[in-house]
N, C-alpha and C positions, 0 to 999 in steps of 0.2 A: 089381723092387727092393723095392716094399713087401711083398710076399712074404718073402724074405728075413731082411728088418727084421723081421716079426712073427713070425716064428720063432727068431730069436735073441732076443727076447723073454720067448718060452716057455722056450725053455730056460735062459736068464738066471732066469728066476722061477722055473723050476722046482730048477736048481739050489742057489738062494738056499733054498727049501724043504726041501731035502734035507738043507742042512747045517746049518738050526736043528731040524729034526729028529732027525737023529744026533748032534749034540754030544751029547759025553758026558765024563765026568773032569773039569778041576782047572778048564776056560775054564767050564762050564755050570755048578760050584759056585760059581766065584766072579761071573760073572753073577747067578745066584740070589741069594746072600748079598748082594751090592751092593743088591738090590731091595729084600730083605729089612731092610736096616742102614735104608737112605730111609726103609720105612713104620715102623720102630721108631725115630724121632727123635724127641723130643718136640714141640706145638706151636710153643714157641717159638723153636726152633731158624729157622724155616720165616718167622716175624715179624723174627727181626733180622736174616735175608739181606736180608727187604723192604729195612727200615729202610734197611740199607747200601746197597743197589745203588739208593735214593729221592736217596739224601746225595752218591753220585759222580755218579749225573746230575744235579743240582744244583748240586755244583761246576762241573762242566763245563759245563752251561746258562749260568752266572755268568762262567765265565772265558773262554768263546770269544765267546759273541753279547754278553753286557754288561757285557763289562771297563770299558768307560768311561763309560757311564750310573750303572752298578751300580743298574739296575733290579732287579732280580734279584741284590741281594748274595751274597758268599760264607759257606756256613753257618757258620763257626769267628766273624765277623764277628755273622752272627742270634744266634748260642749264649751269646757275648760278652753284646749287649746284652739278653738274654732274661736272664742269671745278674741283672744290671744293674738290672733291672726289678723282679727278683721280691725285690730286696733292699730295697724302696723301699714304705712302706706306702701311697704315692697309688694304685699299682697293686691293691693290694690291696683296698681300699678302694673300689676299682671294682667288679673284681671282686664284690666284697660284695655293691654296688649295684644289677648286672646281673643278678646270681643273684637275687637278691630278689623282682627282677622277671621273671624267668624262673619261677620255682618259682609265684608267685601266679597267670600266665598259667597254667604248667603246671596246677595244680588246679583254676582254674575252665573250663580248656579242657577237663578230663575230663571235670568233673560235668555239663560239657553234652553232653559226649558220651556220658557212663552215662545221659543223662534221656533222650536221645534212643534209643537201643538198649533199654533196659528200655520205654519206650514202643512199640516195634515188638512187643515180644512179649507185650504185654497185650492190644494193639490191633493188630492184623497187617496190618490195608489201611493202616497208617500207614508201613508198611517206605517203600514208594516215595518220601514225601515226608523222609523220615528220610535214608534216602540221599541225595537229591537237595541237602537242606539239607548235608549233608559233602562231597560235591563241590565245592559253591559255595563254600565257606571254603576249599578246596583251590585252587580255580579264580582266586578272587581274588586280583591281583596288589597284593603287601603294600606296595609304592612307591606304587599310587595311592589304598590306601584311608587309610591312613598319615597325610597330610594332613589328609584330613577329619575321622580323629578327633584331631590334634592341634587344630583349631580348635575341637572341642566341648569339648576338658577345657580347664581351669584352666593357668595360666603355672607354673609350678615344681611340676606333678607327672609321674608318670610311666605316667599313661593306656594313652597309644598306646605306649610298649613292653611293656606288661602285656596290650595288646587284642590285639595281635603276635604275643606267644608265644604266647598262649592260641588263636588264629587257625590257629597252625602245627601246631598239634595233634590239632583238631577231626577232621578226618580220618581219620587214622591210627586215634584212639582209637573212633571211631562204628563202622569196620570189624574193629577188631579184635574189641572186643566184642560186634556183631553173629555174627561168627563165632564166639567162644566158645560164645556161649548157645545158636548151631545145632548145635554137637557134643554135646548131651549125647545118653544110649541113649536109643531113642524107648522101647524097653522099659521101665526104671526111669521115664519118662514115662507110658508106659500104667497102670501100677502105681500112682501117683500120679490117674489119673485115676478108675480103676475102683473105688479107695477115695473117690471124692466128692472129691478136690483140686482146687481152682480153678489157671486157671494162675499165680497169685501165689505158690499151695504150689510148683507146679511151677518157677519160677523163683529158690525162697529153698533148696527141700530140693535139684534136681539141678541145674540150669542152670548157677546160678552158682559151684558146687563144678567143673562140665566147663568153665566159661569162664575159671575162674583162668591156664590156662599162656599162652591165647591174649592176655588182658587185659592180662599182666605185659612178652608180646613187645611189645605194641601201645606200652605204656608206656615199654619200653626206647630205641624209635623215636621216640618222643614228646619223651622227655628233651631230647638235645640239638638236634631241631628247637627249640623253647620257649627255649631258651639261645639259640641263632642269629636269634632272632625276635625277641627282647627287646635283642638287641643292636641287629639294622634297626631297632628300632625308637626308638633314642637319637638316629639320624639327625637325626631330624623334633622331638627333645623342645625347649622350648624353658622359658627358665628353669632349666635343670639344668646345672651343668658338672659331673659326677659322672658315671663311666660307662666300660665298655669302647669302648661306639660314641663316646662325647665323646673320647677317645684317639685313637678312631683318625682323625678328622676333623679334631683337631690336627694328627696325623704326616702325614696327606695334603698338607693345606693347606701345612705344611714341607716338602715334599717328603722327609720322614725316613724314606726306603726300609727302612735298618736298622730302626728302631722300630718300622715299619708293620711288616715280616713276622715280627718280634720279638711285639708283640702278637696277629695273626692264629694264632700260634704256642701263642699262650694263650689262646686263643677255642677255635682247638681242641683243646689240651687239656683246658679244661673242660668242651665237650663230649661228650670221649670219656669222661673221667670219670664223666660224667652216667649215659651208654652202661651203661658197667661197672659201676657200681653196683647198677643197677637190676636187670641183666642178672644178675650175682651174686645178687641179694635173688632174682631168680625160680628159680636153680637150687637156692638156700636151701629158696624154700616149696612149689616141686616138684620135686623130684626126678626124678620116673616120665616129666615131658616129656622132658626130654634124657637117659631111661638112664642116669643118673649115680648109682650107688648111695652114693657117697661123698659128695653135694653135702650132704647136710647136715650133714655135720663139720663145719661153717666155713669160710673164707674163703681 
C-alpha cells in the first residue's frame, strides 16, 4: 500500500511539473502579467491594505471579545475622540511638553554616545568597555531606575523623563556609530597613514564621511525610542501635570478606554513622525546609501 501511495505521488508531482512547464498562451500571459502588475504597485498601495486589514481586525477584536467592557473600543469611537483631542490646545501643549523632553534626552543621549565611539577609535582597547557601557543602558530596566532618579532631581522638573529618553538611546546610537566609522576603505586609511596622519586625520578626513548613512539609520531608531522614553518617563515626574504620560495616567485612572487608546494613538504618531523625519533628512544627505538617485530633489 505504501508503494502505491508513493507512486501516485510521483506522478501526481510529476504531472503538476509538466503542466507548469508547458503552459503556454493567454493562462501563462496572464499569470505573468498578474506578477508583474503586484511588483509594479507602488509602495504605498502595500501600507493601506496593512492599514485596512489592522482596522477590520480591530473592529472585530472590539465587537466579538469586548462588546461589553469596550476594553478594546471600536475605531470609528478612537477616530471620534482622537479628531476631539487634537482640537483642544491642552493636548497640544503636552505634546509640546514631551517632545521637548524627548528631543533634549535625544541629544544628550547621542553626544554620549558619539563620546563614547570616537573614543574607541582613538583608543581601541577601550572598544570593550565602550560597548559594554551601551548594553547596560540597554539592559537597564527604565521602571526601576526611574525612581531613583525622580528622587535625585527637584519636585516640578523634568529630570527623569529627559534621563529616559536619553537612556533609550544610548545603545542604538554607540552601535550604530561604531559601525559607521568601521566601514570606512582601509585603503583611503592606509593613504591617510602613509602621509604621516594620525588617527584623528583618519577619523575627521574618512571615517566620519563612511559613518554618515550608518549614524543617520542609528538616529532614525533613536528618534522615536527618545519620544516613548520621555513619555515612561512622566510616569514617575512628580510636580508636573503637563504631559503626554500625565494624560495618560488620568485616562487610566478613569477608566477612559476611548481617551486612553485615542492618546496612545498620538504617541504613536509622533513617534513615527520622529521615524520619517529623520529617515527622510538621511535619504536627503545620502543619497548613494539607499540607491535613490532622486532623494535629493526634496521631500
Amino acid at each position: 500500500m505504501t508503494d502505491v501511495q508513493h507512486d501516485i505521488e510521483i506522478e501526481l508531482g510529476e504531472s503538476i511539473a509538466i503542466d507548469a512547464e508547458t503552459a503556454r498562451g493567454p493562462a501563462r500571459r496572464s499569470f505573468l502579467g498578474s506578477m508583474q502588475s503586484v511588483r509594479s504597485m507602488p509602495p504605498w498601495v502595500g501600507a493601506v491594505v496593512g492599514v485596512i486589514v489592522i482596522l477590520l481586525a480591530w473592529q472585530f477584536i472590539s465587537v466579538t471579545f469586548f462588546s461589553l467592557t469596550q476594553s478594546v473600543p471600536q475605531p470609528f469611537n478612537v477616530f471620534v475622540q482622537l479628531f476631539t483631542d487634537l482640537t483642544d490646545g491642552v493636548y497640544w501643549n503636552a505634546i509640546a511638553q514631551t517632545g521637548m523632553s524627548a528631543l533634549w534626552g535625544f541629544l544628550w543621549g547621542n553626544l554620549i554616545a558619539f563620546f563614547l565611539a570616537f573614543i574607541v577609535l582613538l583608543i581601541p582597547w577601550l572598544e570593550g568597555l565602550s560597548t559594554q557601557l551601551a548594553v547596560v543602558c540597554s539592559c537597564i530596566p527604565l521602571t526601576a531606575i526611574a525612581p531613583i532618579v525622580t528622587l535625585l532631581s527637584p519636585a516640578g522638573g523634568r529630570s527623569t523623563s529627559i534621563f529616559l529618553a536619553a537612556l533609550s538611546v544610548i545603545f542604538t546610537a554607540v552601535i550604530g556609530t561604531i559601525l559607521g566609522l568601521n566601514a570606512a576603505s582601509e585603503t583611503q586609511l592606509d593613504v591617510i597613514k602613509a602621509y604621516g596622519g594620525s588617527r584623528l586625520t583618519q577619523l575627521f578626513k574618512v571615517r566620519l564621511i563612511a559613518a554618515v548613512p550608518s549614524i543617520l539609520a542609528a538616529l532614525k531608531l533613536a528618534a522615536p525610542a527618545a519620544f516613548l522614553g520621555a513619555v515612561l518617563g512622566e510616569y514617575f515626574l512628580v510636580g508636573v501635570d503637563s504631559g503626554i504620560g500625565i494624560l495618560l495616567l488620568a485616562a487610566q485612572a478613569t477608566a477612559a478606554s476611548v481617551k486612553l487608546w485615542a492618546i496612545a494613538l498620538i504617541c504613536g504618531g509622533v513617534a513615527g513622525l520622529a521615524y520619517f523625519v529623520i529617515g527622510r533628512i538621511g535619504r536627503l544627505a545620502t543619497p548613494w546609501s539607499a540607491g535613490d538617485a532622486r532623494a535629493g530633489e526634496g521631500f
